[in-house]
C-alpha atoms as one frame of an Amber mdcrd trajectory, in Angstrom:
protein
  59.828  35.346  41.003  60.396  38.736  41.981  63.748  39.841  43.543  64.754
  36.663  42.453  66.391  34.504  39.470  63.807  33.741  36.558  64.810  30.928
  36.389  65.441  31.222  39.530  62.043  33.168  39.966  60.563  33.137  44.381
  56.919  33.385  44.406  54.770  33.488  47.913  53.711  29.941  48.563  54.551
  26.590  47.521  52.636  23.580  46.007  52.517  20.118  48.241  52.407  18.701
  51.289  55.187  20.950  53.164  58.438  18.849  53.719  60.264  19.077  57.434
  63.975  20.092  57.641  65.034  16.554  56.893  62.794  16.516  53.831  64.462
  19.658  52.320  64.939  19.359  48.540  68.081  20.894  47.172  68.412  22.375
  43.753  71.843  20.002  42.906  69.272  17.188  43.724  66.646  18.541  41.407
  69.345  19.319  39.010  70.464  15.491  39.471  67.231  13.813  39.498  65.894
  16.127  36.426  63.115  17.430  39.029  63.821  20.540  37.737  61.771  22.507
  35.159  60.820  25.909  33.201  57.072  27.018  33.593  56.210  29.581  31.246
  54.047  32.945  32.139  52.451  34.741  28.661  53.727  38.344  28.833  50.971
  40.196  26.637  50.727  43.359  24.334  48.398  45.643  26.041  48.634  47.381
  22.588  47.847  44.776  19.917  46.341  42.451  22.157  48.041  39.750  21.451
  50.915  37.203  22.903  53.859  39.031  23.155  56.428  36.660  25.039  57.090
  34.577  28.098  58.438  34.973  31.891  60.330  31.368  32.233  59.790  30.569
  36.229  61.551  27.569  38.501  60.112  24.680  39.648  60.740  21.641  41.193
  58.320  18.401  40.349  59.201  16.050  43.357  57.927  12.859  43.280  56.676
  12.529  46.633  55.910  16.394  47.308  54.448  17.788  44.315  55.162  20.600
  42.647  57.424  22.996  44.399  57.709  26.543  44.059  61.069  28.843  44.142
  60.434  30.101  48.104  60.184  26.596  49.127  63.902  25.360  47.202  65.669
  29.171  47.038  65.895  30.271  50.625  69.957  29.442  51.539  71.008  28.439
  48.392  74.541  29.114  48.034  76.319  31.169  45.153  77.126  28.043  43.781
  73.708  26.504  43.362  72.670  29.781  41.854  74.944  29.934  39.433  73.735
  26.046  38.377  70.426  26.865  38.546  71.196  29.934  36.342  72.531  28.298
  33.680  69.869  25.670  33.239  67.111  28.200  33.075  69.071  30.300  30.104
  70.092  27.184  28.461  66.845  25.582  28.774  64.534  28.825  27.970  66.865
  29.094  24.674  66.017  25.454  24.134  62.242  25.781  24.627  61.762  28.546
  22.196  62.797  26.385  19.184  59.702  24.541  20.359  57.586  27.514  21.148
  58.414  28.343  17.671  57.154  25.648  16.048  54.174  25.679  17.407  53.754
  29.173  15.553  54.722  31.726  17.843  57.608  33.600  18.012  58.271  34.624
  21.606  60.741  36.721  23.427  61.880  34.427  26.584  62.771  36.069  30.043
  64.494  34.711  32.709  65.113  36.574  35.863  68.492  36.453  37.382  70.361
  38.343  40.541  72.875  40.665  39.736  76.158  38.983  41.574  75.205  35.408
  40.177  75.328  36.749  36.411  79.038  37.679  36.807  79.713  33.936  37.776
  77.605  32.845  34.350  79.045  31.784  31.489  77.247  33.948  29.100  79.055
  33.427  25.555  79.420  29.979  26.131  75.320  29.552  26.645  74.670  31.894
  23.455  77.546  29.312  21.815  76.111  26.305  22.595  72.301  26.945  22.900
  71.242  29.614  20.825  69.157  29.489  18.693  69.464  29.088  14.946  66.435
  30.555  13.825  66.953  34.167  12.266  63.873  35.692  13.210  65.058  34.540
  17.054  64.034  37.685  18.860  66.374  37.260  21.589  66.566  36.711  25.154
  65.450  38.966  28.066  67.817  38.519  31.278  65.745  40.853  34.163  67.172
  42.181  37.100  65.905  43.171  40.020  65.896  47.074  41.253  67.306  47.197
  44.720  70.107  45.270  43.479  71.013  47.733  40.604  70.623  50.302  43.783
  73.680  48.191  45.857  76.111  47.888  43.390  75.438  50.449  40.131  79.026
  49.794  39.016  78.302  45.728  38.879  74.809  46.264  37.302  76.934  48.437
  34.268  79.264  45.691  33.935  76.716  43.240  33.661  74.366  44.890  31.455
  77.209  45.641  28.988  78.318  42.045  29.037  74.408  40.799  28.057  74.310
  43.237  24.910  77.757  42.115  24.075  76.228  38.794  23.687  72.831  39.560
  22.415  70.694  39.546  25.831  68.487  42.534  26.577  68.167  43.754  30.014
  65.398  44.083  32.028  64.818  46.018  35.361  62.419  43.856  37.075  60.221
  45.282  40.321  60.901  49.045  39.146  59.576  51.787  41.559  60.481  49.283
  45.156  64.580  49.947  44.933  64.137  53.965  43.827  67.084  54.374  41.350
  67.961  57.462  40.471  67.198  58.287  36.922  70.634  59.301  36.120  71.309
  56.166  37.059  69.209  54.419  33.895  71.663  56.668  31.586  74.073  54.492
  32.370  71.955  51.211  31.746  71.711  50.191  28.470  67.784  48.547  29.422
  64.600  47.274  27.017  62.249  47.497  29.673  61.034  48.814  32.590  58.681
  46.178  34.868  56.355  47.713  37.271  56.208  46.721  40.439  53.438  44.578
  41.306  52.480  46.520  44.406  51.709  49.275  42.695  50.045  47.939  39.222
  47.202  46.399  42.295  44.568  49.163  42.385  46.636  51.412  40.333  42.222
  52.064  38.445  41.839  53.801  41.984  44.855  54.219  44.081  45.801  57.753
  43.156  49.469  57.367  44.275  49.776  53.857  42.414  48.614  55.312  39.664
  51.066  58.341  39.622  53.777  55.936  40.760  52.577  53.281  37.071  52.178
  56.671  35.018  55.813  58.006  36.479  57.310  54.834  35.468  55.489  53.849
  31.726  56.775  57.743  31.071  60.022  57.149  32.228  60.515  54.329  30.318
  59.356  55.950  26.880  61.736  58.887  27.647  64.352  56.073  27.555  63.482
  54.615  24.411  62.522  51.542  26.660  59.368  49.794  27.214  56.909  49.365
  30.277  55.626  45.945  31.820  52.839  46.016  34.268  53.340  42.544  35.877
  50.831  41.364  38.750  47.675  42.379  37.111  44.810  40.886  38.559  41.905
  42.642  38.060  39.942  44.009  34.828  39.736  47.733  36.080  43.871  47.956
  36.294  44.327  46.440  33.390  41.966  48.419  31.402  43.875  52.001  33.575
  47.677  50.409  32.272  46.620  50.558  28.932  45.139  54.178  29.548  48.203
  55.031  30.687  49.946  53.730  27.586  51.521  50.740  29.382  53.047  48.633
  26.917  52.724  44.663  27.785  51.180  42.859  30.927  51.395  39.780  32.671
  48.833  38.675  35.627  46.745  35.891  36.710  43.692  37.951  34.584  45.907
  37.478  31.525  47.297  33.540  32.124  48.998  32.407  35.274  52.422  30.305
  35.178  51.964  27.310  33.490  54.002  23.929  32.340  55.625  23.820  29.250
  54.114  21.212  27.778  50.529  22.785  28.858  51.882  26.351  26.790  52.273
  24.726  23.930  48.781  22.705  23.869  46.905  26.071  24.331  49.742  27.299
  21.483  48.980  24.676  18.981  45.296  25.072  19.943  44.754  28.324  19.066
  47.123  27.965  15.701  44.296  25.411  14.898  41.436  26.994  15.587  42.371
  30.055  13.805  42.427  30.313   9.873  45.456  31.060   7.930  46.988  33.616
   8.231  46.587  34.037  11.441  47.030  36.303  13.768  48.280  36.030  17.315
  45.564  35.212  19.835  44.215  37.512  22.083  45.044  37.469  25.663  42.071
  35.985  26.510  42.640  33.279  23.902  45.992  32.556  25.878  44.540  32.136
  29.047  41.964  30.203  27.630  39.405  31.949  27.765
């Protein structure tokens, strides 16, 4: 999902047979044919060790070709399909955390969504309509991608400013591939920083991925902010991230991208297998392991 919408989330590859031009599925088809749907990554405390939150990602469940993912449904989607398929991933990951909740977790939701379709969103009207009623909702995380805060800094203000406004923390999502300047944070009202995933890989013994992780978990302290490491796929970066005093993870080591319904089973599992009160389950417990 990176450089892309959360819920609008492009990730290399694609599940299914691979359709020809003529078999192209369109997201107002998915929208209309409710092929569309929210898989959930667990973002994880490096800290406490525990489930922390979620990445919601898009998919499409076609009948006939499986489960799609965003590179195979994003590429030449108009502003307009965008904007549709913005809305039903903050409306739908604002719906899913009622459930999320009952299952005994209370998770912050992210959704990852491009700078210019955000200004086209209907933001208050979503919290209106969709939020949730729960007080101890922590809120929704909106992340945006670096290079496009680098394009258009003004836009990136005026967006971030109208998420707080409505109770949305920002995210800067691939941090350390679209080099803002750090005067240019001041400006950013931002919860967290999220490392690039080319340089979390072999940031235990890539010296300049290591310097570049360290640079930005700093930076993002010295901001009041916090760090995400996403991409982890290996033991021996993980265990250097939390060295470095990274603050939460997500990775294929911790739990890949999952349905929604298969989130909450290995929620509700571990609620059961643990004995009141309990506390939140380890990242391995998450993953299932």
């Amino acid at each position: 999902m990176r450089s892309q919408p959360t819920g609008t989330s492009a990730e290399p590859g694609a599940g299914g047979p691979r359709p020809g031009a003529a078999g192209k599925v369109g997201v107002a088809e998915a929208l209309r044919e409710t092929w569309l749907e929210l898989w959930y990554q667990p973002i994880i405390d490096l800290r406490r060790k525990c489930l922390a939150g979620a990445e919601a990602l898009a998919r499409i469940r076609h009948p006939q070709l499986g489960v799609l993912l965003p590179g195979r449904f994003l590429p030449g989607l108009d502003d307009d399909g965008h904007v549709d398929l913005a809305v039903y991933a903050i409306a739908s990951a604002l719906e899913d955390w009622a459930a999320f909740r009952a299952a005994g977790f209370n998770l912050r939701l992210a959704v990852n969504i491009p700078v210019h379709v955000l200004g086209r969103v209907p933001i208050a009207a979503l919290m209106a309509e969709h939020r949730p009623d729960g007080a101890d909702w922590p809120g929704l995380t909106v992340e945006i991608p670096e290079d496009q805060i680098v394009r258009d800094v003004a836009q990136a203000q005026t967006v971030a400013a109208a998420l707080q406004a409505n109770g949305i923390a920002l995210s800067i999502d691939d941090f350390g591939a679209g080099y803002v300047a750090p005067s240019t944070l001041c400006g950013l009202s931002f919860a967290a920083l999220k490392l690039n995933h080319s340089f979390v890989k072999d940031c235990a013994t890539d010296a300049t991925n290591a310097a570049i992780c360290q640079t930005a978990i700093d930076l993002a302290h010295r901001f009041g902010s916090v760090a995400v490491a996403e991409g982890i796929e290996s033991l021996a970066d993980l265990q250097a991230l939390q060295i470095m005093g990274c603050d939460f993870g997500q990775g294929v080591l911790l739990a890949p991208p999952m349905p929604k319904d298969r989130f909450l089973v290995l929620l509700r599992q571990r609620v059961a297998r643990s004995p009141p009160p309990a506390a939140m389950p380890s990242a391995a417990a998450v993953a299932g392991g």
